[in-house]
C-alpha positions, -999 to +999 in steps of 0.1 A: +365-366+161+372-355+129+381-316+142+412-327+158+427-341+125+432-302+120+455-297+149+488-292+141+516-313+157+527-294+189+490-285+198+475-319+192+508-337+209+506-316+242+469-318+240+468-354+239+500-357+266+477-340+290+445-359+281+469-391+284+484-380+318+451-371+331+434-409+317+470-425+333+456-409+368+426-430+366+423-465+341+389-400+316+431-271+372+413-246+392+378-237+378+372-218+345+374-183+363+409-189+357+435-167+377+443-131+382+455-109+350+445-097+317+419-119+302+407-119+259+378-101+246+347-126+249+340-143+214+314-170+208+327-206+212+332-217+174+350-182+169+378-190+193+379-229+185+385-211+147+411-186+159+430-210+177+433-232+151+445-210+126+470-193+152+507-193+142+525-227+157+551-215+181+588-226+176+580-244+206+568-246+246+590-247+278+562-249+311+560-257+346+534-281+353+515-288+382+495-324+383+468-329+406+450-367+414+426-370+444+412-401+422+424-425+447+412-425+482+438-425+508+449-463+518+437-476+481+468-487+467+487-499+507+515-510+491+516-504+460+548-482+444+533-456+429+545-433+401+539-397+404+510-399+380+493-420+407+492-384+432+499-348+430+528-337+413+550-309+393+575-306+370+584-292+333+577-295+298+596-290+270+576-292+233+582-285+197+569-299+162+595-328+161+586-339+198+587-330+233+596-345+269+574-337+305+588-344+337+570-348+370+584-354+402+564-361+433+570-379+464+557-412+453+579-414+428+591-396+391+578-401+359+592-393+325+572-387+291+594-383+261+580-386+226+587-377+188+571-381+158+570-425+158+575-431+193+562-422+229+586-434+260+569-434+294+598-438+322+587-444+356+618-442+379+600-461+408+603-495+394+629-485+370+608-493+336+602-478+306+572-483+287+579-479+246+552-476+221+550-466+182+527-439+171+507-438+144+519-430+111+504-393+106+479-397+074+475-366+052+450-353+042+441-353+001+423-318+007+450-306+024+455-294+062+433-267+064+414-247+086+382-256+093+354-231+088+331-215+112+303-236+097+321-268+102+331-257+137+295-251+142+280-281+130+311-300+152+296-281+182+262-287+175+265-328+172+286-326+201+255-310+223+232-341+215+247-356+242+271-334+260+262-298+276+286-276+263+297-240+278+306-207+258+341-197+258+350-184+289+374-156+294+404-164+314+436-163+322+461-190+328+499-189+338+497-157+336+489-158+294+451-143+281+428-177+278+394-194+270+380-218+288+349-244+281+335-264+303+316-300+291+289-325+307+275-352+298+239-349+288+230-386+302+250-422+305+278-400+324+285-427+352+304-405+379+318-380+358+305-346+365+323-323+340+354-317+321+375-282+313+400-272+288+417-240+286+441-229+259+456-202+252+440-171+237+472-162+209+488-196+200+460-222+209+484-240+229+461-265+257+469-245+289+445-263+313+426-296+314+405-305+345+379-336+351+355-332+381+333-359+397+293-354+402+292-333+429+320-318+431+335-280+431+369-293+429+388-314+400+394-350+404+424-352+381+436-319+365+473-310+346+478-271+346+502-249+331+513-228+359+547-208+341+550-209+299+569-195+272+571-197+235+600-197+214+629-224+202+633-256+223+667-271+225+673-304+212+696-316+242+659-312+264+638-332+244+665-358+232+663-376+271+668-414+271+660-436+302+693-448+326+714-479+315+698-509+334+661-496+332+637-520+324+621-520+289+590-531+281+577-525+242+539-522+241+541-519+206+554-557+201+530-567+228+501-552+213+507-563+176+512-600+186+492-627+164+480-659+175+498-690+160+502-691+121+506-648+122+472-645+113+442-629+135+412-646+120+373-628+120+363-616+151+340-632+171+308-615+182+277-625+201+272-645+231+265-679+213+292-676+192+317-664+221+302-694+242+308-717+218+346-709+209+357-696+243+380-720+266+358-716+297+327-711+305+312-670+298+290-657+323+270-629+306+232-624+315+209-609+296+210-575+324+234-564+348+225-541+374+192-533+354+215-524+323+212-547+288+239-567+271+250-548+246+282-567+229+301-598+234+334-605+219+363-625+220+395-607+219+433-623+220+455-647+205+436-685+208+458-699+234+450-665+263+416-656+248+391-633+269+354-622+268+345-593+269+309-579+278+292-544+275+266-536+294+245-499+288+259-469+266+287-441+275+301-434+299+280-451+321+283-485+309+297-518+325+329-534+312+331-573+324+364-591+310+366-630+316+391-653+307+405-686+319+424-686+353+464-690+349+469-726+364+502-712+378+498-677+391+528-657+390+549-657+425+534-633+450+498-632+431+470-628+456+438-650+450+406-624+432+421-612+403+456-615+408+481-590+395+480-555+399+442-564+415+455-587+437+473-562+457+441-541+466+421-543+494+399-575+491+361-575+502+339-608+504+314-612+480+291-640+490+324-660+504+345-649+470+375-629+479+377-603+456+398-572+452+385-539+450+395-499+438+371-475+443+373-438+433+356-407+426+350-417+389+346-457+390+352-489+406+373-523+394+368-554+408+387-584+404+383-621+416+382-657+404+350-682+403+348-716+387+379-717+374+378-678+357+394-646+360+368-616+365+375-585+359+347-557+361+348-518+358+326-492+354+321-455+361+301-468+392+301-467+428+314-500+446+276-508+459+267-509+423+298-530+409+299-554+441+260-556+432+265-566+395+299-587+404+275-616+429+252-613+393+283-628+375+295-656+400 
């Protein structure tokens, strides 16, 4: 949305860490009362999105964090090692305009998030492997990097209410630090999601709080919480933090910039005849699924590992079905129905088709293989409705 391209550095960088961390929990806090102490003089919603915005940057931000995920039911992931963004977990953050770095330790396992201004390092010490990737190039702006006006704030909160109920700023307080809170929901196509809060702090803007609730429920599904901050100068020695000698690097930058032979991608290719046509295997995508229309067909990937993939509905309650040819030689240790990560779930039968199945309070993915093809379908549904759709697909 074009509003954010107004946040400076720090806040947009831990604003997007938290969103990131809270997205990792899944595969999109305590309730906007907030907690005890002092809370801001109430102000309509665009006044304190304006006043945040135009707040003085702090030199930088030290926190304790505490991480919460009851995403994934107990006995989900048997076996699985699990980082600590895959349960609850605390640790500290360290911030400032050139980068930051936020630890959380838990007893599945630690995870490490250092980034600066080009790159973002995700270290998870479980399976000692560090995941790199390159940032964007920050684009500035010919008019400058100003703050947006009341009217524009306005007008961003009024096409935001078309399809999302939006609360007024709140009055809170978090971490012990004068704060507003808002609370979002979507106005139709929300799947499973119930809700969505942010909180930030009242004098410097700075995202205190974010917390994601499922239909139905009083308490947060996935939720990242300041619970002890302070402004003021960062040392370099705490955000300059490399992973161990002997960890494991993988670049997702490389990975996701590969070309298909000849270093050039060519036109995409849209629609279900022409995805028919070009893909190696035979797409499966009916007109409906589960009562909801086809909406797009693609094919995505280099030519020799293409995959189909099929939309089905709008928003957030849409189904996502990704096909592509089944590896003649799994890797070692891949179960049959999906393989992989998938592979290691707990399987269900779906008209004598082993597949593989994670269920949680936001969505369901299910994996398996038919016909010589990989299936892959998620959704922000619950598994009666995906297992429905997946025996529509084999």
């Amino acid at each position: 949305m074009k509003l954010f391209r107004t946040l400076s550095t720090t806040r947009l960088v831990l604003l997007s860490c938290a969103v990131a961390i809270v997205v990792a929990g899944g595969a999109f806090a305590v309730a906007a009362r907030g907690g005890g102490g002092a809370t801001p003089a109430p102000k309509p919603l665009a006044n304190a999105i304006h006043d945040a915005l135009a707040a003085a940057e702090p030199a930088g931000v030290t926190a304790r964090i505490a991480f919460t995920n009851k995403l994934f039911p107990s006995g989900a992931l048997t076996g699985q090692a699990g980082p600590a963004l895959m349960s609850n977990a605390r640790g500290r953050l360290w911030a400032d305009s050139t980068g930051g770095r936020l630890e959380l330790q838990s007893d599945a396992g630690d995870t490490q998030i250092v980034w600066s201004e080009t790159k973002v390092t995700v270290y998870d010490a479980t399976s000692n492997t560090a995941y790199v990737a390159d940032l964007p190039a920050k684009k500035e702006s010919a008019a400058g990097s100003g703050i947006p006006s009341l009217d524009r704030i306005t007008a961003f909160l009024t096409d935001l209410a078309k399809h999302w109920s939006v609360s007024g700023a709140q009055p809170a307080n978090v971490a012990g630090h004068e704060a507003y809170s808002v609370t979002i929901s979507p106005s139709h196509d929300g799947g499973l999601l119930g809700s969505a809060q942010l909180a930030w702090d009242a004098m410097h803007g700075v995202p205190l709080r974010i917390a994601v609730y499922a239909q139905g429920s009083s308490t947060p599904v996935l939720a990242l919480q300041a619970t002890d901050i302070s402004f003021g100068a960062v040392s370099a020695s705490d955000l300059a933090v490399a992973p161990p000698a002997g960890a494991k690097i993988v670049d997702l930058s490389s990975q996701a910039g590969s070309s298909p032979p000849g270093g050039k991608q060519g036109a995409p290719i849209t629609g279900l005849a022409a995805v028919q046509a070009a893909a190696p295997f035979a797409v499966v995508a009916p007109d409906t699924l589960v009562g909801l229309p086809r909406r797009d067909v693609r094919l995505v990937g280099p030519s020799d590992g293409r995959s189909a993939v099929v939309v089905y509905g709008r928003g957030l309650g849409a189904i996502v079905v990704v096909e592509r040819k089944r590896d003649a030689q799994p890797a070692a240790g891949a179960a049959a129905g999906g393989g992989g990560m998938l592979g290691a779930l707990p399987s269900i039968s779906l008209d004598g088709v082993t597949a593989h199945e994670l269920s949680t309070q936001l969505g369901t993915v299910l994996g398996w293989d038919s016909a010589g093809v990989t299936y892959v379908l998620a959704g922000s549904i619950p598994p009666s409705a995906a297992e429905s759709a997946a025996r529509s697909l084999k």
